[in-house]
C-alpha positions as a printed Julia matrix, in Angstrom:
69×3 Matrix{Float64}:
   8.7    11.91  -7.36
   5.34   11.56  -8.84
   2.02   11.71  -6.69
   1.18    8.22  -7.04
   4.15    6.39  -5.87
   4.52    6.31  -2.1
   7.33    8.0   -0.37
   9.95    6.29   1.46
   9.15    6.66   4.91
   5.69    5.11   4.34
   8.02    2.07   3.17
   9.67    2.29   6.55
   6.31    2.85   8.8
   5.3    -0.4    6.89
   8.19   -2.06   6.98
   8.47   -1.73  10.84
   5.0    -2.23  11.6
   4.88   -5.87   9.81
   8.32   -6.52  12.06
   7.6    -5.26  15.23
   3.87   -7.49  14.66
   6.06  -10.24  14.07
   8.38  -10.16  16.59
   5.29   -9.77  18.75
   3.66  -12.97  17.9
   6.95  -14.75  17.61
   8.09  -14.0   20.97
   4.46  -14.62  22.46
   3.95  -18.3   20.48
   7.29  -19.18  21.68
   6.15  -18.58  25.49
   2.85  -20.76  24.48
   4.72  -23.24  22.53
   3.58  -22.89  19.61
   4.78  -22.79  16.33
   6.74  -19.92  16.85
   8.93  -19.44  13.75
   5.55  -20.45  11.53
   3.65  -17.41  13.35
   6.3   -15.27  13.02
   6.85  -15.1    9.96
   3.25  -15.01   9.18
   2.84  -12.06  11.02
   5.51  -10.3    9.2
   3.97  -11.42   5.85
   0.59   -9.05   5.92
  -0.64   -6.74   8.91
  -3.25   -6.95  10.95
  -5.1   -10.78   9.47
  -2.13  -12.23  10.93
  -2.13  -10.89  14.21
  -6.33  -10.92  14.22
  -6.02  -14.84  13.34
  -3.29  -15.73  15.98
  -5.44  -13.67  18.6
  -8.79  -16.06  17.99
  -6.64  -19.38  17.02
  -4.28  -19.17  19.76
  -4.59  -16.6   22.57
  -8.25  -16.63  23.15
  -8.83  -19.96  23.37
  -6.41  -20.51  26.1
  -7.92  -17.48  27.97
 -11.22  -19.78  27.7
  -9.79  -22.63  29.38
  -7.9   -20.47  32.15
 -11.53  -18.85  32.67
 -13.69  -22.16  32.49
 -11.32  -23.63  35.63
């Protein structure tokens, strides 16, 4: 294996952070109603502008209104 090509277990380590970030936003847009199956498989797409962008689309606004009442 050469130096420049990345082992396998990076591979995995990626592989189940973009799934477990996924799962994560699916699970958590399905108890908001949203989109779920859009955000998840946006967050398994690229790691972390996914899960940064459903934080300040979805989840902090809704903390705003909760707060504001």
């Amino acid at each position: 294996m050469n130096a420049e090509t990345p082992s396998v277990w990076l591979w995995i380590v990626v592989g189940l952070l973009l799934l477990s970030q996924g799962t994560w936003i699916f699970i958590d847009a399905r108890k908001r109603g949203r989109r779920a199956w859009l955000w998840g498989l946006w967050g398994i797409i690229n790691c972390p502008t996914s899960l940064i962008v459903y934080l300040l689309i979805v989840v902090r606004p809704e903390t705003r209104k909760r707060r504001d009442l």
